[in-house]
C-alpha angles and dihedrals in degrees: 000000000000120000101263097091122146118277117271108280095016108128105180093048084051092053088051093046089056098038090061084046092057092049095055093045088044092231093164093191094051085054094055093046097043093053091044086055094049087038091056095047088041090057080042092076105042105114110223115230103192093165095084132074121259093253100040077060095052098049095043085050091053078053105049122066088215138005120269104268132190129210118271121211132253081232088042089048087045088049090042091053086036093058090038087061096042087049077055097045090054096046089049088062102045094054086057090053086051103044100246096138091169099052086040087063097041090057094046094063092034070061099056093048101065088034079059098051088050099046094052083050106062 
């Protein structure tokens, strides 16, 4: 690991960090798990506007190089990484129910990887 990691408590940054790190090392379900994360708390952010028609949407978005966004916050970022491994957590435990002692396993350490990035966060 080099000095330039994220700020204490900052969970984003975390996810990124790791994410590099993933990449170097080509694992390949850390990677998954570490853009979902960053996915999530990316569509997160996209402010909703409700109050135009479908296709005024669609012409200001041909327009726009990104969707309006708002700022999450640090406790929001924490809620959205929190429900992603419990969605883990749960799929783990199906598989095992089902048998699916490979993709149990995998989930499991997609799992502690995001337990990880919390818990160096906090």
């Amino acid at each position: 690991m080099n000095d330039d990691r994220a700020p204490a408590g900052d969970v984003r940054a975390e996810l990124r960090d790791r994410l590099r790190d993933a990449r170097r090392g080509r694992d390949r379900p850390a990677m998954d798990v570490l853009r979902a994360a960053l996915g999530a708390i990316d569509n997160a952010g996209a402010v909703h506007d409700d109050d135009r028609t479908q296709t005024e949407r669609l012409n200001a978005a041909a327009d726009a190089v990104d969707v309006p966004r708002r700022d999450v916050s640090e406790d929001e970022v924490r809620a959205i990484v929190s429900a992603e491994l419990r969605d883990l957590e749960q799929a783990a435990i199906q598989y095992r129910e089902l048998g699916q002692q490979d993709a149990a396993a995998k989930a499991d350490h997609q799992a502690s990887i995001l337990l990880g990035v919390l818990g160096e966060t906090d």
